[in-house]
N, C-alpha and C positions, 0 to 999 in steps of 0.2 A: 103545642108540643111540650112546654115546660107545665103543664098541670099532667100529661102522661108521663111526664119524666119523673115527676114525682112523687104521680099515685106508683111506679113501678120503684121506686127507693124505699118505699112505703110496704109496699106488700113483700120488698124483700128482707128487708128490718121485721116484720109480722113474722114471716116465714123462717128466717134464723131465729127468731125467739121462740117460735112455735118446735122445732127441731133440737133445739136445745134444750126445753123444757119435756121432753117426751126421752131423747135422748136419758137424760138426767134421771129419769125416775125409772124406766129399763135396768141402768146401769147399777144406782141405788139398792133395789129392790134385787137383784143380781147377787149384790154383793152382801146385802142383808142376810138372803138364804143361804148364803155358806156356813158351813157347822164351825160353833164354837171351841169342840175339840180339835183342830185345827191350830190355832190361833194362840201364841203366850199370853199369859198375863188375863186371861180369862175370865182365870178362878179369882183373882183379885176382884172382878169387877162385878162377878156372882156377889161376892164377900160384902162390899159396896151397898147392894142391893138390897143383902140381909139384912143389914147390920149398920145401916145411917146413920138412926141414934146411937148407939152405943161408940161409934166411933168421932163423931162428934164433941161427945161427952171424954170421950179419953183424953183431949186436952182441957189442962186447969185454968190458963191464963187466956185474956182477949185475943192477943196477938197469935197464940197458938193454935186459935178456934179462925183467928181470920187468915193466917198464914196457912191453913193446909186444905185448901178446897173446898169451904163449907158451901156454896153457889153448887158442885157439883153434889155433894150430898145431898141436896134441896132437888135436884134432879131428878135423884133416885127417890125421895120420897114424893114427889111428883108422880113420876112414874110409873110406881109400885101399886098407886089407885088401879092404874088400866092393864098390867102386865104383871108378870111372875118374873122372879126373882131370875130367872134364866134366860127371860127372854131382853134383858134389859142393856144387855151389849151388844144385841142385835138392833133394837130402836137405835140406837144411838148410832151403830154403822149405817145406816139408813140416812139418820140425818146428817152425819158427816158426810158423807160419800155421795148424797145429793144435794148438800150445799156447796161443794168441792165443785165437783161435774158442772153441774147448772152457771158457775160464775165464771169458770175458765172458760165452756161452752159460748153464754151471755157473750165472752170478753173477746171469741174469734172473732177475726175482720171477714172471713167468706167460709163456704162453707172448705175449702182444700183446709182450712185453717182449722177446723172445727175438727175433719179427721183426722189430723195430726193429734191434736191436743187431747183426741181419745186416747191416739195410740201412749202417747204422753202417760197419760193416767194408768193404761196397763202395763207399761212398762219401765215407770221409774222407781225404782225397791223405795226409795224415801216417803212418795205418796201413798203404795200397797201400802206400810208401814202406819202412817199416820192414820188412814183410812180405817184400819183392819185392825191397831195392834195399840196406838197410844190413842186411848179412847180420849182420855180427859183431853190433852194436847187438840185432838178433834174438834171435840165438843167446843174449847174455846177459842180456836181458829174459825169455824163455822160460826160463831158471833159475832168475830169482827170482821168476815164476810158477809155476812149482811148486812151490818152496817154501811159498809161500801158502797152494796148495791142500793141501798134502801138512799142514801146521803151523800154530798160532797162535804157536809159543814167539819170541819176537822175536831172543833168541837164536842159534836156526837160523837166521834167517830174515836175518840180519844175518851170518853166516860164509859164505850164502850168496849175498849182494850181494857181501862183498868178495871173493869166488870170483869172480862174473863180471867185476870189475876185469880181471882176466886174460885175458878172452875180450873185454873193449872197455874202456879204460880210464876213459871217461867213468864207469863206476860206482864208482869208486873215492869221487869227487866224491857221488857217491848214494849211498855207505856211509858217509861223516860226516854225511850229512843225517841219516838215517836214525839213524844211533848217539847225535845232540845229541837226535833228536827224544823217543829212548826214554831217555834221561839224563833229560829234561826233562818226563814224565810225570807219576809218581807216584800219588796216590789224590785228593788234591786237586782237583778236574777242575777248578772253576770260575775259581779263581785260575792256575794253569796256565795254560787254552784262551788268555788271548792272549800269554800269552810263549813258549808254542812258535811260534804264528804270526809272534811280532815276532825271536824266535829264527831261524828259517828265513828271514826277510826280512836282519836282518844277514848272516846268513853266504853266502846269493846274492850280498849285494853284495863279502864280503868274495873268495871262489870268483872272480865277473868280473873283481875289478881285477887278483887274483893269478895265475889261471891260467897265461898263456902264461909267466909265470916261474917255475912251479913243476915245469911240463912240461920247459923246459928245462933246468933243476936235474935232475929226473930220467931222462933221456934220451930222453924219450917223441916221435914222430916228430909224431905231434900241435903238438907248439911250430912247426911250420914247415905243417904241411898246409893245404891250400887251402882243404879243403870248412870250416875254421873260420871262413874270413873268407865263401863264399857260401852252405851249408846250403842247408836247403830254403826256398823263398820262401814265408814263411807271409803275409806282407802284413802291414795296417793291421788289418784284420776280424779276424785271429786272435786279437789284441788284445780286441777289445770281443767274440770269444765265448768267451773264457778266462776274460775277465773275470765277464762273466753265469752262463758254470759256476760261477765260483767264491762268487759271494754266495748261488747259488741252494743252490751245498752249504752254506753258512754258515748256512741257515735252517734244518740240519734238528740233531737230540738230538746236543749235547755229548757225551752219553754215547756218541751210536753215533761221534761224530769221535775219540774216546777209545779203543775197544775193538776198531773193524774194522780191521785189516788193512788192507786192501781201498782204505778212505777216507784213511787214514793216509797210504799212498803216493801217493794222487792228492793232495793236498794238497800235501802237497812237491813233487809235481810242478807243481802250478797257481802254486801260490806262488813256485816258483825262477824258474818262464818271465815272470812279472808282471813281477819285480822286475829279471829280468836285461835285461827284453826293449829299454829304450831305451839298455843302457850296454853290453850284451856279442853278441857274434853264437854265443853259446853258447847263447841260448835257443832258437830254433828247432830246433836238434838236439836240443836235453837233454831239452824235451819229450813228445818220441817217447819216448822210452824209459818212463813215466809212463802214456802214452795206451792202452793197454790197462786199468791201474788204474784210471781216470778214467772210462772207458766204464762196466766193471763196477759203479762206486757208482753209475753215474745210473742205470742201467738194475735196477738192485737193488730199485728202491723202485719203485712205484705208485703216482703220487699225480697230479693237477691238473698241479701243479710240474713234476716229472719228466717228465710225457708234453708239456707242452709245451718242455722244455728237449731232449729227445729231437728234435723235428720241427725247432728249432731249429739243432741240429748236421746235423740231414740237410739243411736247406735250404744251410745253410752250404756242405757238402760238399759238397753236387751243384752249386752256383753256381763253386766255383772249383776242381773234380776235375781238367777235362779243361787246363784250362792250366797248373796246377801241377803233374800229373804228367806233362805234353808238354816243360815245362820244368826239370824235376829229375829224374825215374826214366825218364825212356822215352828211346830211342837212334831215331837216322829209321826203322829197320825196325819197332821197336815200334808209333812215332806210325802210320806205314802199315800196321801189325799189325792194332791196336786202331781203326782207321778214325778217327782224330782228325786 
């Protein structure tokens, strides 16, 4: 009975992975063929495509060649071998949007869990958002998503946060999170659990005050861009459902906040966006980047809790989808696209 009981854990772990990964490339491939007219910030990324070299080259100094994405222009000339110039924001929603899918998917405990976390994906403006619209931000969230899945060594997993620095510079910021947090470990859990949390809360505030001075100490075009002062309009609500993920993760084993991966980064991510969200307009962006990890721990588990913290985020979602992405990702031919 325990060799049947096991081949049947077996084929059902096969079977969710199999489901996920099919899932995932449907969904991907879905979101690929939607038109780029649609979609802001586009023409930027045509531009990108064109024009690698020459924008590479527009900066004079090291810093300002390593501060502004040169990893993502290495992309596009990558790219540019097998695809045209137009098509090259559509690969890349592809691979965002099936690396996205595939680990939250991966990360459900059953399958009730697994349809949620689609509906998840369709319906929270932050993820359409990151998927659809902040390419680069994608692109190097999908890095340190697999690193995840590929590794637990934090090590890795930390050479490859500050790798995607390069492809978006906000992770630069997510790799001294991440490095204080695993400095600040240990075997001790108990005593630890809340100085990493009150660790993380200083250094958000210390990140808000300092940002736009350190941006432009180091050349980064970020010290002047726009979207830091408007980002996506997450509102007042975003607030109190951040907030509620976040105590609801707080209820569950130190040990699992300790050992996952997984929980590790949404934490940091819950905890930056709390703490930046009334002194910096770096929260609403920085969060995105996080919001895949976050998905993944709720959806992980099975419990009372979870399933109603799950219905919670989809009410959320669906209540403010269609004006938050009519108002940050979508262009008039979109809103006319998507019938909104």
């Amino acid at each position: 009975m325990q060799w049947i009981d096991r081949d049947i854990r077996i084929s059902h772990k096969d079977l969710m992975n199999s489901l996920s990964l099919i899932f995932a490339l449907a969904y991907s491939a879905v979101l690929s063929y939607l038109p780029s007219a649609a979609f802001r910030d586009r023409e930027n990324y045509f531009a990108y495509a064109r024009n690698y070299e020459e924008i590479f080259l527009r900066y004079d100094s090291f810093l300002g060649k390593a501060f502004n994405e040169p990893l993502f222009l290495a992309f596009n000339y990558l790219g540019r071998i097998f695809f045209a110039p137009e098509q090259m924001p559509s690969v890349f929603v592809f691979i965002i949007s099936f690396s996205v899918s595939y680990f939250v998917f991966k990360s459900s405990r059953n399958g009730v869990m697994l349809f949620f976390s689609f509906v998840i994906l369709l319906l929270l403006p932050q993820v359409f958002h990151l998927q659809l619209v902040t390419l680069r931000q994608g692109l190097a969230v999908s890095m340190v998503i697999w690193a995840v899945l590929i590794t637990r060594k934090e090590y890795f997993i930390a050479l490859v946060i500050l790798a995607a620095g390069f492809v978006h510079s906000s992770f630069f910021i997510f790799f001294v999170m991440y490095i204080l947090d695993v400095a600040l470990s240990g075997q001790n859990y108990s005593n630890r659990y809340y100085l990493r949390l009150f660790a993380q809360i200083m250094l958000s505030l210390v990140i808000s005050i300092s940002f736009i001075y350190l941006a432009q100490l180091l050349g980064a075009r970020q010290a002047t861009a726009q979207h830091l002062t408007s980002g996506v309009n997450v509102g007042g609500g975003a607030l109190v459902l951040w907030s509620f993920v976040f105590f609801i993760l707080l209820t569950r084993s130190r040990y699992y906040f300790y050992q996952d991966q997984t929980v590790r980064l949404a934490f940091i991510g819950i905890l930056s966006y709390l703490t930046m969200y009334f002194i910096s307009p770096l929260a609403g962006r920085f969060i995105i980047s996080f919001l895949p990890f976050i998905i993944a721990a709720i959806v992980a588990k099975f419990s009372y809790r979870d399933v109603v913290l799950v219905f919670v985020i989809i009410l959320a979602g669906s209540f403010s989808f269609v004006d938050t992405v009519k108002n940050n990702s979508l262009t008039p031919y979109g809103v006319s696209y998507f019938g909104f």
